[in-house]
N, C-alpha and C positions, 0 to 999 in steps of 0.2 A: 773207437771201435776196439773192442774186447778181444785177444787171441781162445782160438776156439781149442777147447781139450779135445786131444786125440778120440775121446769117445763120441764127441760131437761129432765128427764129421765124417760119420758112417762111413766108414771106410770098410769096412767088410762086404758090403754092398756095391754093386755097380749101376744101380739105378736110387737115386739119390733126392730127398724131397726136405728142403729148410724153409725160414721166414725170413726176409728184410736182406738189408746189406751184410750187417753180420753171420747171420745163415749162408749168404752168397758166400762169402769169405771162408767158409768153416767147407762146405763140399765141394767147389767148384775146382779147388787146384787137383789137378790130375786126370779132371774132366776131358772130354772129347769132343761131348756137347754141353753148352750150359744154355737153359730156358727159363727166361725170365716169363714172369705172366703177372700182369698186372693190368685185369679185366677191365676196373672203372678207372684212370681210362688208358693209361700212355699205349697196351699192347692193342687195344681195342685200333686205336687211330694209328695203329701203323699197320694194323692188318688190311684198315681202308686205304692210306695212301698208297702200302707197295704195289694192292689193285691197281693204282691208276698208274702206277711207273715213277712214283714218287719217291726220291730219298729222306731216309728218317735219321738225320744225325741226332743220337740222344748227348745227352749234359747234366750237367751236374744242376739242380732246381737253386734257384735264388743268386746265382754263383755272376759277379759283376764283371765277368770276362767274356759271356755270353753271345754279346754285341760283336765282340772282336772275332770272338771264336766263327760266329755265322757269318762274316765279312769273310775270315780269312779261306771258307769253304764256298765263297759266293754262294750263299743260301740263304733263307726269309728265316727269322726268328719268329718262332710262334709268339701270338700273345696272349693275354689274359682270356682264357672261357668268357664267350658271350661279346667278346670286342669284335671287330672288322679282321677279317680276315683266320689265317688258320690259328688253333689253337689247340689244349688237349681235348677238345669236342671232337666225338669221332666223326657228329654232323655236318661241323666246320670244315672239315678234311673232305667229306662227300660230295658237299655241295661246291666249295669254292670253283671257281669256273677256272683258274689255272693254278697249275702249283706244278714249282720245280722240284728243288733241295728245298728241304726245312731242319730247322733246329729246334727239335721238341723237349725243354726240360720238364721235365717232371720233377718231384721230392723221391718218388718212390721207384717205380719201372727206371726209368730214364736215366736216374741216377744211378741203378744200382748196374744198369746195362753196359754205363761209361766206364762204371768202374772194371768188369769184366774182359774190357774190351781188350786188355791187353794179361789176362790170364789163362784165359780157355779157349783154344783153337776155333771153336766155333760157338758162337753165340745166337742162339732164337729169340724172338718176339712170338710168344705164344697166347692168346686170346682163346673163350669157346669159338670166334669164328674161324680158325685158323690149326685147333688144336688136333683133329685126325689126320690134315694134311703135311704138318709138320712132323705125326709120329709115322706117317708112311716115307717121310724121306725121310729120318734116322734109320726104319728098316730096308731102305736100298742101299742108302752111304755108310752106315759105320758098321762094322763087326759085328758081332751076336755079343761078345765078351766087352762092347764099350762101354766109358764111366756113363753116364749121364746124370749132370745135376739140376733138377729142377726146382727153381727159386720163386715161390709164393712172394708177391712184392709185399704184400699189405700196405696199410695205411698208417698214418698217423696222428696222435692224441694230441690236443694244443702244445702240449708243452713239447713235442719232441717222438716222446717214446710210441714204439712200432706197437700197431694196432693189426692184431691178424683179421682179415677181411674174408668174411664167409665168397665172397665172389672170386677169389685167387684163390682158394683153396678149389674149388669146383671146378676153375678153370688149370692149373694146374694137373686135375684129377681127371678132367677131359684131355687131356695129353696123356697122363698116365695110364690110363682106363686102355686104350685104343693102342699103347705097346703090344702087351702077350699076344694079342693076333698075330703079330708076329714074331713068334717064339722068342720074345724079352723075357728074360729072367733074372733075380738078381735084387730084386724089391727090396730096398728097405722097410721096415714097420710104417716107417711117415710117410714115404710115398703109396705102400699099399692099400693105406684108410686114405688117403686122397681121391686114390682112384676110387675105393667103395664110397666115399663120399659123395664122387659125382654117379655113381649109378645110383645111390638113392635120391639123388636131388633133380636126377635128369628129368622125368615125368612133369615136374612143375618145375620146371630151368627160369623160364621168363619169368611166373611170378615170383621164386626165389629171387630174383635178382632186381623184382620191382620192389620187396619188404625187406630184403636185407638192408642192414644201416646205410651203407654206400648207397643204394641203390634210392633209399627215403630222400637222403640228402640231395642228391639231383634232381630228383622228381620236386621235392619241395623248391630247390632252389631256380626253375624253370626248365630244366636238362631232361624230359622224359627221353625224347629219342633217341638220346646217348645212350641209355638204357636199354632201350629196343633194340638200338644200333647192335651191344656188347652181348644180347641173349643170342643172336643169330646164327646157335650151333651149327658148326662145319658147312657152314653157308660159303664160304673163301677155301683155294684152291692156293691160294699166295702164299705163301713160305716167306718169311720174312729172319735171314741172315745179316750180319755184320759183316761188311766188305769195307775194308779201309776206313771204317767208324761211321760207316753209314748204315743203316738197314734196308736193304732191297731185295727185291724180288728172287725168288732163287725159282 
């Protein structure tokens, strides 16, 4: 991870829009709120558990302490997409007939959320089904003048390097979009085309997000619903904060 230049990290701004971990890293210190969003799928399936009253511990993806980590919070460790039981399917989280606490990692949301968890006072799990309810509780709880940084998860290319994903970007922008109602001001350049991003993309939101690459790649690989699942703009009411490294229900 790269130390971010002073220019990076939009600091003139108090509403704040980067990509991946490194972006987290570059706007989130001095933040008030930090929102991660990382549509296809980790924010998606924490938007449906905090629904049901479900705890979302995120973690670090691939990381072999996993096991211990979800022992030592007595929680279920997600597993593989399309195995028994929960996983980062947002359908797996819907359907399962119980769930407590879970340990959801992810490479990208989940990792970059753990990492946050001890920099910015308050951390969101922001999805499009999640993302006006979340900007109506930044306009009751924080200030007019708070930082807000919001973190496009994107994806990643085999080898490693961060792949921005047109569905974090829209989703994001649906967060962003849904501020200035109430009198947010303070826009970065990045976060301001995010938001116009998702006003032009909102009209065809679903099929945006069945022909975007993410969205080919589950459909191809059996995962439509998860798709349906993640178009379900402001459909959830559920605010999904960091409380003691969990995500619940606010």
């Amino acid at each position: 991870m790269s130390e971010a230049l002073p220019a990076h990290r939009q600091l003139p701004f108090t509403v704040r829009c980067e990509w991946g971990l490194d972006g987290a890293m570059a706007i989130a210190p001095g933040a008030e709120l930090a929102v991660v969003v990382d549509v296809l799928s980790f924010t998606t399936c924490v938007s449906v558990a905090v629904e049901r009253g479900v705890e979302v511990f995120p973690y670090r993806w691939k990381d072999g302490s996993a096991e211990d980590f979800a022992r030592g919070r007595r929680a279920q460790l997600a597993g593989r997409r399309g195995g028994p039981g929960p996983s980062l399917s947002p359908a797996s989280l819907r359907k399962a007939p119980q769930l407590g606490r879970v340990v959801l990692p992810s490479p990208n949301g989940s990792t970059i959320s753990h990492a946050l968890a001890g920099l910015a006072p308050r951390v969101a799990a922001v999805s499009l089904r999640n993302a006006r309810a979340t900007a109506e509780w930044a306009a009751e709880h924080l200030p007019p003048g708070a930082v807000i940084a919001v973190v496009a998860a994107g994806e990643q290319w085999p080898g490693g390097a961060l792949r921005p994903a047109l569905e974090d970007q829209l989703g994001a922008g649906a967060f962003l979009a849904a501020l200035p109602g109430h009198r947010r001001t303070g826009f970065s350049p990045e976060a301001m085309w995010a938001a116009h991003a998702f006003a032009a993309a909102e009209p065809r939101l679903a099929e945006t997000l069945r022909e975007c690459s993410s969205g080919r790649e589950l459909i191809f690989g059996g995962y439509a619903e998860d798709v349906e699942i993640a178009a379900e703009l402001n459909a959830s009411t559920a605010v999904a904060l960091l409380s003691d490294g969990a995500f619940c229900r606010t």
